[in-house]
C-alpha positions as CSV (number, residue, x, y, z in Angstrom):
1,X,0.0,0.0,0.0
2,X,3.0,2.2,0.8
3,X,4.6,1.8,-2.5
4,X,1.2,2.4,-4.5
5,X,0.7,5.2,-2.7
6,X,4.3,6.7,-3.2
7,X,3.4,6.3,-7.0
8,X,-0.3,8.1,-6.7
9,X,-1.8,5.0,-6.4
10,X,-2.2,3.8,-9.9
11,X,-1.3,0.4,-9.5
12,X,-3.8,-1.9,-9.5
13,X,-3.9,-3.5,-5.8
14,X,-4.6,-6.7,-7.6
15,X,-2.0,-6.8,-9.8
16,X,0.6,-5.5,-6.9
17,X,-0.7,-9.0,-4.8
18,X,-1.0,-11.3,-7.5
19,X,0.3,-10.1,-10.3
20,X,-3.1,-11.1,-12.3
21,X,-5.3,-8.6,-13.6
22,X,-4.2,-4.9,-15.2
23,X,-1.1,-3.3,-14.0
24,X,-3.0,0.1,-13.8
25,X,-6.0,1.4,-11.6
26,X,-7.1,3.6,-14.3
27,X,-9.9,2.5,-16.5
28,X,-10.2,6.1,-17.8
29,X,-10.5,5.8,-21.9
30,X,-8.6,8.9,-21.9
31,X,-5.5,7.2,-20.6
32,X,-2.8,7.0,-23.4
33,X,-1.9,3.1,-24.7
34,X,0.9,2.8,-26.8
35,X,0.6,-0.2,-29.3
36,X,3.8,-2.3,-29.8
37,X,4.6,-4.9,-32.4
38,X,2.3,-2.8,-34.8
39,X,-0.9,-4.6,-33.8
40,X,-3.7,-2.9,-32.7
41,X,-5.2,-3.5,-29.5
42,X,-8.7,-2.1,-27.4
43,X,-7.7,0.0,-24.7
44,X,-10.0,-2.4,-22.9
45,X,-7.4,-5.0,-23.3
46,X,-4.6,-2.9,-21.6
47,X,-3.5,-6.1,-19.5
48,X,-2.5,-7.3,-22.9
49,X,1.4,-7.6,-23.1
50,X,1.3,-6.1,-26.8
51,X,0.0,-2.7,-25.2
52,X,1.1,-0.6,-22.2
53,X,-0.5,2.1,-20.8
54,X,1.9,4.8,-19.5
55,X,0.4,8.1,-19.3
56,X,0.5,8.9,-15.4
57,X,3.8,6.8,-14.7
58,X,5.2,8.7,-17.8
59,X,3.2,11.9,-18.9
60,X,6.0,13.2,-21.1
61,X,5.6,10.1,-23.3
62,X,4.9,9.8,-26.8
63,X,5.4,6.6,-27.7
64,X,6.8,3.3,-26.8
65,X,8.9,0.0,-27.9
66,X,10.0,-3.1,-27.8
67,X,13.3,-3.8,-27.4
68,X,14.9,-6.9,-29.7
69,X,18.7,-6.3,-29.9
70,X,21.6,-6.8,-27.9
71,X,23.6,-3.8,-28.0
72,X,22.7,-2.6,-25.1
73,X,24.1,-4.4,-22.3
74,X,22.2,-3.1,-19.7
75,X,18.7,-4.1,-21.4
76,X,17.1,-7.8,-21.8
77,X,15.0,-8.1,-25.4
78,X,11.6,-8.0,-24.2
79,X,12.2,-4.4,-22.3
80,X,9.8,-1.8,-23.2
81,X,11.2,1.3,-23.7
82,X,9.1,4.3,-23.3
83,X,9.9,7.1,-25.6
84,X,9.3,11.3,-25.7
85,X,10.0,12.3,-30.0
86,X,12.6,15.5,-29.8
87,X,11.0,18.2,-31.9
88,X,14.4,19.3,-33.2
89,X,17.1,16.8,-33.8
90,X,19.8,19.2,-34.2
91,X,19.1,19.4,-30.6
92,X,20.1,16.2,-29.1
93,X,21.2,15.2,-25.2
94,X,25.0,13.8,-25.0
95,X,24.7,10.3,-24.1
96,X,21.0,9.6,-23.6
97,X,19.6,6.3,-25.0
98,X,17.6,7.6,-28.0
99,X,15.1,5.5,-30.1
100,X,16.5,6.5,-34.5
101,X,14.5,6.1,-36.9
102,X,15.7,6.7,-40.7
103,X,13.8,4.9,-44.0
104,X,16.1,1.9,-43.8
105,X,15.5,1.1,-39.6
106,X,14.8,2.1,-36.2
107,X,17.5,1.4,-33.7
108,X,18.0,2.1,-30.3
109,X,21.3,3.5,-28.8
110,X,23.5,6.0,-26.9
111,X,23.8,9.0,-29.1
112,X,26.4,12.1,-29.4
113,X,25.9,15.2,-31.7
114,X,29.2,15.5,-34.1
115,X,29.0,18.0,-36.3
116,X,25.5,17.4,-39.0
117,X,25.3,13.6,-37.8
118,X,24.7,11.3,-34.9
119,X,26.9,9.3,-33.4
120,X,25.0,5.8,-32.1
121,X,26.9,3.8,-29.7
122,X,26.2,0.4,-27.9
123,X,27.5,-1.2,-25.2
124,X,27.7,-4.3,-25.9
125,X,31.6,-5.1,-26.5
126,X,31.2,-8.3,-28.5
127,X,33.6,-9.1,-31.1
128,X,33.9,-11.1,-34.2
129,X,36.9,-13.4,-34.5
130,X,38.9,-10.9,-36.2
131,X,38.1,-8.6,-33.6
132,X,35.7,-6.0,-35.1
133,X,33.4,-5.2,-33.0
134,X,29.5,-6.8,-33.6
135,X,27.9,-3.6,-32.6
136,X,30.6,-0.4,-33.8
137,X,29.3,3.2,-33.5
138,X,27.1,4.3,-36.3
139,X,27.2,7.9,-37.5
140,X,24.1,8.7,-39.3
141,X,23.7,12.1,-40.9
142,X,21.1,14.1,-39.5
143,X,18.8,14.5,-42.5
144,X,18.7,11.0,-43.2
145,X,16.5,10.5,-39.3
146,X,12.7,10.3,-39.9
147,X,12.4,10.5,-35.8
148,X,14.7,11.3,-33.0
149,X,13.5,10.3,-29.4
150,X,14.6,10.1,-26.4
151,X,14.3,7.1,-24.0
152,X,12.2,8.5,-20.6
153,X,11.6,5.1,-19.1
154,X,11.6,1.3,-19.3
155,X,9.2,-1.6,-17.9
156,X,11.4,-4.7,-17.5
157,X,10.0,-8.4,-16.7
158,X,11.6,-9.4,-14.3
């Protein structure tokens, strides 16, 4: 009860017991539901594991994603990532986890601003046998990114 209430209470007291049922409280239809895996699903159905509700744990966001890779150490495939777009990618943080998206994919990395492109950098330190790494820094020129945003949260399974 302590930790629902620390959060406003939006957990379901269900769900914090059992672990069955929605993860939220709120049934408000208002609620923002980000759809992942490009499926649509009924806000109704928000205990789904294709759709996450996030607007009072993360009010800034603006979308979200699943996470299949494996550069980036520090995250399982599986996590959802939530996301807030930047307006203006000539504008971006040094070394925040960034979702890019050009015509050709949508990645998620660390990113630095050099010059008119972006840096993307994992973490993962894997190497083929010759010693290249599996994951080297991409630079990707700025007016080849469709969206630029900036990872604001993550839900893990645990």
């Amino acid at each position: 009860e302590k930790f629902n209430n620390a959060f406003g209470n939006v957990f379901s007291p269900e769900w914090l017991a059992t672990g069955n049922g929605n993860m939220l409280a709120c049934k408000d239809e208002k609620v923002a539901s980000f759809v992942l895996r490009n499926k649509s699903i009924p806000l109704d159905n928000l205990g789904n594991e294709e759709a996450i509700n996030v607007d009072n744990i993360f009010p800034l966001a603006t979308s979200a994603i699943v996470y299949n890779d494996d550069a980036i150490n520090e995250y399982q495939r599986g996590t959802i990532f939530v996301l807030r777009q930047l307006k203006n990618t000539n504008i971006v943080p040094p070394c925040k986890m960034c979702c890019i998206e050009t015509d050709n994919y949508k990645i998620i990395r660390i990113v630095q601003l050099e010059k008119d492109t972006i840096v993307a950098y994992g973490t993962n330190d894997a190497k083929y046998p010759d010693g290249s790494l599996v994951y080297p820094p991409i630079h990707i020129p700025l007016e080849e990114i469709n969206k630029l945003s900036v990872v604001i949260g993550a839900v893990i399974k645990f």
